[in-house]
C-alpha positions in Angstrom: 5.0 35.2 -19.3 8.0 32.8 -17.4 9.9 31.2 -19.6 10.7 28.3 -17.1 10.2 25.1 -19.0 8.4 23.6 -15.9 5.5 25.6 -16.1 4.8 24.7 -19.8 2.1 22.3 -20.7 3.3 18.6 -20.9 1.1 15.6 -22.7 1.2 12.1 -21.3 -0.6 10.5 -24.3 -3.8 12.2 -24.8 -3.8 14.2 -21.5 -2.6 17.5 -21.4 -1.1 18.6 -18.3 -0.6 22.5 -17.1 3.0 21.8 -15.9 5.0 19.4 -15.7 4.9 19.2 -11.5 3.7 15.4 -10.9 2.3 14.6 -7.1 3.7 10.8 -6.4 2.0 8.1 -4.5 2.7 8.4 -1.3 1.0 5.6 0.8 -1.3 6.9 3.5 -1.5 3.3 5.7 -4.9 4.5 6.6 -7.4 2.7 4.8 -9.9 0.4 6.6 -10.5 -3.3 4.8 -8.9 -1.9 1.8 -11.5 1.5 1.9 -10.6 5.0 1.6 -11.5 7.2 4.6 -11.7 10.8 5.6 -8.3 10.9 5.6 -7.7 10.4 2.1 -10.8 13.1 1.2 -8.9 15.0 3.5 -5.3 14.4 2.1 -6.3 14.1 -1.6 -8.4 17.3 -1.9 -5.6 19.3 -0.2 -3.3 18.2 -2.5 -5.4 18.8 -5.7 -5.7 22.7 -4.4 -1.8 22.5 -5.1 -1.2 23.9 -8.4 0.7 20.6 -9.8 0.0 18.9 -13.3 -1.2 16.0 -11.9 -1.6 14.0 -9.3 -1.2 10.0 -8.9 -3.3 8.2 -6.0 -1.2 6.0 -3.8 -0.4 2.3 -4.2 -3.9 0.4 -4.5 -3.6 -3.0 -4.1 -5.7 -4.9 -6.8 -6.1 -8.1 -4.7 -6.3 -8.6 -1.1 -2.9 -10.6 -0.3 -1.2 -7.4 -2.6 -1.5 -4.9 0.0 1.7 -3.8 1.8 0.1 -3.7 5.0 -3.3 -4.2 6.3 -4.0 -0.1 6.3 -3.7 -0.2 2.4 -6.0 0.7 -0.2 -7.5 -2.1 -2.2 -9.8 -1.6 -5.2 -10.6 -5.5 -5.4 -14.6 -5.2 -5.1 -17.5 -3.1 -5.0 -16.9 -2.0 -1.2 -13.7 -0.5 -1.6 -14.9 0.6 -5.4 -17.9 2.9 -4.1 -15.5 4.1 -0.9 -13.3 5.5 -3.5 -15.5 6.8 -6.0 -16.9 8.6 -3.2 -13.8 10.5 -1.9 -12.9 11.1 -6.1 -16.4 13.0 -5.8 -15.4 15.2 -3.4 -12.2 16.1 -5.0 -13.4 16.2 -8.4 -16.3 19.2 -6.8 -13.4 21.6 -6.0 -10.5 21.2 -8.3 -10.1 19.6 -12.1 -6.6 18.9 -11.7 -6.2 15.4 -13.7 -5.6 12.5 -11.0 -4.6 9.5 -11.4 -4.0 6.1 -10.1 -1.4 3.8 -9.4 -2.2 -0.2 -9.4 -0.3 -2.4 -7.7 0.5 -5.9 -5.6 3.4 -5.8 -3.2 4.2 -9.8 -3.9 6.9 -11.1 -1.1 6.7 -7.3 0.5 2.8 -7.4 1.5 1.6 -8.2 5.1 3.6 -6.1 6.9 2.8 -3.5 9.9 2.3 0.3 9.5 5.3 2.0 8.8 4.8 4.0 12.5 4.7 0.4 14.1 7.9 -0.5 13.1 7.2 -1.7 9.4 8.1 -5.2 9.9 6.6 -8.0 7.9 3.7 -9.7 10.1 3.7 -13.6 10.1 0.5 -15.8 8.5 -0.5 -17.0 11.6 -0.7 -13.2 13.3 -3.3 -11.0 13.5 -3.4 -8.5 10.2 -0.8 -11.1 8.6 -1.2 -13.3 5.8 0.5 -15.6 2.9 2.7 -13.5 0.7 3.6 -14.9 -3.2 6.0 -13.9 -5.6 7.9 -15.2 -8.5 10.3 -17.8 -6.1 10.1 -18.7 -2.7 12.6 -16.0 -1.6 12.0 -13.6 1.0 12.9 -10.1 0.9 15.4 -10.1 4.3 16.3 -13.1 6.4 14.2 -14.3 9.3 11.3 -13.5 6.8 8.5 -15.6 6.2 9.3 -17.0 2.3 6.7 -16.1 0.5 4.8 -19.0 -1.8 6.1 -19.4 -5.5 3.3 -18.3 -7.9 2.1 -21.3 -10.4 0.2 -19.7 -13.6 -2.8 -20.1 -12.5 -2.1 -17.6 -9.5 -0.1 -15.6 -12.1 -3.1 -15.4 -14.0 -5.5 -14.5 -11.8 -3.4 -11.8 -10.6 -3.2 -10.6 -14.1 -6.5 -10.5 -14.5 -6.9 -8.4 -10.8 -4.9 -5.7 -12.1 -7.1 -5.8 -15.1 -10.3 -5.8 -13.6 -9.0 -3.1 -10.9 -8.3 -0.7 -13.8 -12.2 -1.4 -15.3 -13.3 -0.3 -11.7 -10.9 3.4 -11.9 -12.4 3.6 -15.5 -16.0 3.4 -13.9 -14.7 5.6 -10.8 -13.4 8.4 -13.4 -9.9 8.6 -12.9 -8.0 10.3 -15.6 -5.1 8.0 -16.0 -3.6 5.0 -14.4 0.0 3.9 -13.2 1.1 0.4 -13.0 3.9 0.1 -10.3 6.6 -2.4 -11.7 8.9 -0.7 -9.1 9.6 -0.8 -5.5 10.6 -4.0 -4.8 6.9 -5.0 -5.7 5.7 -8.0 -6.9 6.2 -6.8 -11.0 9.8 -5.8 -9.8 10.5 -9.5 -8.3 9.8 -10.9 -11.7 12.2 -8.4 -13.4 15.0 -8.8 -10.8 17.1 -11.7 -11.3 17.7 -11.4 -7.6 14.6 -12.4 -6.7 13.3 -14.2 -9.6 14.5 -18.1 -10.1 12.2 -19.4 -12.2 13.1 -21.8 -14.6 9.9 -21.7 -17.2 9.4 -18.8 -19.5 8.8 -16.5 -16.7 12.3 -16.3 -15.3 16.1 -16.3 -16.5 16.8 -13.9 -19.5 16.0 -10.6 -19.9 13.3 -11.5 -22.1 11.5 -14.1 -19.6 11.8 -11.8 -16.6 10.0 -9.0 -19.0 6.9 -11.3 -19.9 5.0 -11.1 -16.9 4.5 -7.6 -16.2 4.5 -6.8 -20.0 1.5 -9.3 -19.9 0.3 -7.1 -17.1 0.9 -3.7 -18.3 -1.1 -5.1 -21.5 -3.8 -6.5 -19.4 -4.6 -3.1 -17.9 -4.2 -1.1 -21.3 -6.5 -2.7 -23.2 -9.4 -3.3 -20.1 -8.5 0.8 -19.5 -10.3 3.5 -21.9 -8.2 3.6 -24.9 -8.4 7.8 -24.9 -7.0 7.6 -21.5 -3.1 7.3 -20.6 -1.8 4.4 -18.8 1.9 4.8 -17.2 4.5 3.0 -15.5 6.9 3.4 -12.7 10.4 1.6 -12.6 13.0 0.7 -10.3 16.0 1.8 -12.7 18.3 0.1 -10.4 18.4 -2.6 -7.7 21.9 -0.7 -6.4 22.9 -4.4 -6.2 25.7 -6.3 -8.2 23.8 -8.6 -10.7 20.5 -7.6 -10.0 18.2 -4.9 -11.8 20.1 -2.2 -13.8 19.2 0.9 -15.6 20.3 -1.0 -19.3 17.6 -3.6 -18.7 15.6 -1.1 -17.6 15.9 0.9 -20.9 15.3 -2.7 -22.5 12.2 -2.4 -20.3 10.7 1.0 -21.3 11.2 0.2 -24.9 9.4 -2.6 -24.7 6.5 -0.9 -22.5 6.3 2.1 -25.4 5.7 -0.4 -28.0 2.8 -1.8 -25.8 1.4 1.6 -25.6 2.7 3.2 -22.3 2.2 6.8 -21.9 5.0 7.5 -19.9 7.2 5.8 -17.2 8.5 7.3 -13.9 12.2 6.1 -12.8 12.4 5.7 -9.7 15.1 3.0 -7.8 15.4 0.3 -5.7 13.2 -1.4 -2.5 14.5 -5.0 -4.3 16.8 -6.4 -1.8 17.7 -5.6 1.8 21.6 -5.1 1.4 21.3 -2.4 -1.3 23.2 0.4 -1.0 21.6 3.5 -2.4 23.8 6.9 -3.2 21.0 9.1 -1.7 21.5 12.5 -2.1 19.9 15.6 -4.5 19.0 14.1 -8.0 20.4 10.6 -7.0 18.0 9.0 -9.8 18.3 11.8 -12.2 21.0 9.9 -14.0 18.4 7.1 -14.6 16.0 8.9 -15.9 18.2 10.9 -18.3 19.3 7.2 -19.5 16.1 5.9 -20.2 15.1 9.3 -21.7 17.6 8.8 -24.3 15.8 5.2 -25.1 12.5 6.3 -25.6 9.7 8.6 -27.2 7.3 8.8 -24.5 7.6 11.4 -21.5 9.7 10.1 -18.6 9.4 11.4 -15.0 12.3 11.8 -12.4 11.7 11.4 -9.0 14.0 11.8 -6.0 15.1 14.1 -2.9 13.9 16.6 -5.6 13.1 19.9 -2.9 14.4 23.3 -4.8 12.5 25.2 -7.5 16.1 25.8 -9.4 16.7 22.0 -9.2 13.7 20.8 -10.6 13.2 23.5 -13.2 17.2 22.3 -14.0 15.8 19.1 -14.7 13.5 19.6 -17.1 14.8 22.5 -18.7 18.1 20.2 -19.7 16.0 17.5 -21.2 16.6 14.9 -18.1 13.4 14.3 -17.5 9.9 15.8 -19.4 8.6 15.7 -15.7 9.7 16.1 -11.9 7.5 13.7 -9.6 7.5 15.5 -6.1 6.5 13.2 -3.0 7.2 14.0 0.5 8.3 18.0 -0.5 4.8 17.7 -1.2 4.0 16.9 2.4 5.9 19.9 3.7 5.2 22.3 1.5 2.0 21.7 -0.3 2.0 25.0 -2.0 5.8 24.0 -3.5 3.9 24.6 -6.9 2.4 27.9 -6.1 5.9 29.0 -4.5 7.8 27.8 -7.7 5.7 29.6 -10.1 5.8 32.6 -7.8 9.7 32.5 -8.3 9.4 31.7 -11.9 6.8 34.8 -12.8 4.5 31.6 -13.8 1.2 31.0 -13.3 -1.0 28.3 -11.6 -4.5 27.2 -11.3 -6.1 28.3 -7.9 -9.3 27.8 -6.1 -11.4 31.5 -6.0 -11.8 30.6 -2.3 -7.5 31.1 -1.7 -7.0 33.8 -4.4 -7.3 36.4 -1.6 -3.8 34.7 -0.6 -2.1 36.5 -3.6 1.1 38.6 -2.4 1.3 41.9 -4.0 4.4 41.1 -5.6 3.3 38.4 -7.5 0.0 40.1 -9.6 -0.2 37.0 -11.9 0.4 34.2 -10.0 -3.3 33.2 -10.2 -4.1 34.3 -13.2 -4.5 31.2 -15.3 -8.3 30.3 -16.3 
């Protein structure tokens, strides 16, 4: 049996996973009126043949106006509710690797264009464009329309969206939900003091910039089964000076655990145009290992993480309980099978691809 601490079981809450290999959102841009499609029954069930832990549905927007761009997923209604309980179906037939999914609203960063068309926000009065809100009427870069400053009415209907959205993944079956506070995303404006001005008990101090998306996280948790996990994913820095930082966002995490969060992924930035991120091989590891060190629950690291040595370094150190692998995903989707294969672990495999076996490797499929 491998003694690689990757490969051993991890719980997030009440959910046992087989390793501790987590498949990150990754949006797909290729939903139609906020509905999955074949290519997310296509892309999702591939990805649950992998061998990971776990694996987390892309951004879903719980309103409308919180999509990134018009090609987003939505789970608003019962349209794009039954579109995605179908493609779940399909998945669910083939593999019982636990899947969750992440809820979201992209605030100031919605209406934009598919990344392949250039990415760029589109304006209200343009086709596929629209109104964006956030905390203060600041836009992300300049020559951007400003979004509209959210009064707490919208602020509550929004909070009651992200509520109702996790009801709907409760009814759909998912096994766990994220809420994405990260990003440069509408829960990360209110954090940020670079992007959040408010002078009412949403905005200034640590405390204020907190209550919103605490009110959020809470929202979901308790309209969420209670004997399922709900996580969190963080921008642990803006990679600004005097925005976002990795002590607020240990402040952040603390407070999140005593809400009930099951775990938090640390990811970075996507707050303000001009940051300047040190990208490179376990660039956010450091956060991560900081918030570790401020909290009981599990805490994911994500980030240019591509070698089986690295991420099994990670884990094994106490970093990070978790490695969340995204786009390595994409080019290899068998990373999992490959690391156990170099570890003399084990992973769960469909009988259809056990034929694939190399000699060498007599055990790689043997777990039930």
């Amino acid at each position: 049996m491998s003694g690689a601490k990757l490969f051993q079981p991890v719980r997030i809450g009440p959910l046992e996973l087989r390793n501790r290999i987590i498949i990150e959102p990754m949006c797909q841009y290729s939903a139609e009126e906020g509905c999955m499609t074949d290519w997310h029954r296509m892309h999702l069930g591939h990805l649950a043949l992998s061998g990971a832990g776990m694996l987390i549905v892309e951004a879903t927007a719980v309103s409308p106006e919180g999509r990134i761009s018009y090609g987003d997923l939505g789970l608003w209604d019962d349209a794009t509710e039954a579109a995605m309980a179908r493609v779940l179906e399909s998945v669910r037939r083939y593999s019982d690797m636990p899947v969750a999914i992440q809820l979201a609203h992209a605030g100031r960063k919605a209406s934009c264009a598919k990344p392949w068309d250039g990415g760029a926000q589109i304006a209200p009065d343009r086709p596929n464009g629209w109104q964006t809100l956030a905390p203060s009427a600041v836009p992300f870069a300049e020559g951007e329309n400003a979004p509209d400053a959210l009064d707490k009415q919208e602020m509550a209907r929004i909070r009651q969206a992200f509520a109702d959205a996790a009801s709907r993944a409760a009814r759909i079956g998912f096994d766990a939900v994220q809420v994405h506070s990260a990003h440069g995303y509408l829960m990360h404006q209110f954090l940020s003091p670079l992007s959040n001005l408010r002078e009412d008990e949403f905005g200034g101090s640590l405390e204020n910039r907190m209550r919103f998306p605490l009110e959020v996280f809470e929202a979901v948790r308790t309209a969420f089964p209670a004997e399922k996990p709900v996580m969190l994913r963080v921008s642990g820095s803006d990679w600004m000076d005097g925005g976002w930082d990795v002590e607020q966002t240990a402040r952040y995490a603390q407070a999140l655990e005593a809400s009930g969060c099951a775990a938090i992924d640390v990811s970075s930035g996507g707050l303000h145009a001009g940051q300047k991120i040190p990208v490179g091989p376990n660039y956010q590891v450091p956060l991560a290992r900081e918030v570790r060190q401020a909290v009981n629950m599990p805490v994911i690291a994500v980030g240019l993480i591509t070698e089986f040595e690295q991420a099994e370094a990670i884990v094994g150190t106490g970093d990070a309980d978790a490695v969340g692998l995204a786009r390595a995903m994409l080019y290899d989707p068998r990373w999992p099978w490959h690391a156990a294969a170099h570890f003399g672990a084990s992973v769960k495999a469909p009988d259809q691809y056990k034929r694939s076996q190399p000699r060498q490797y007599r055990n790689l499929f043997d777990m039930d």
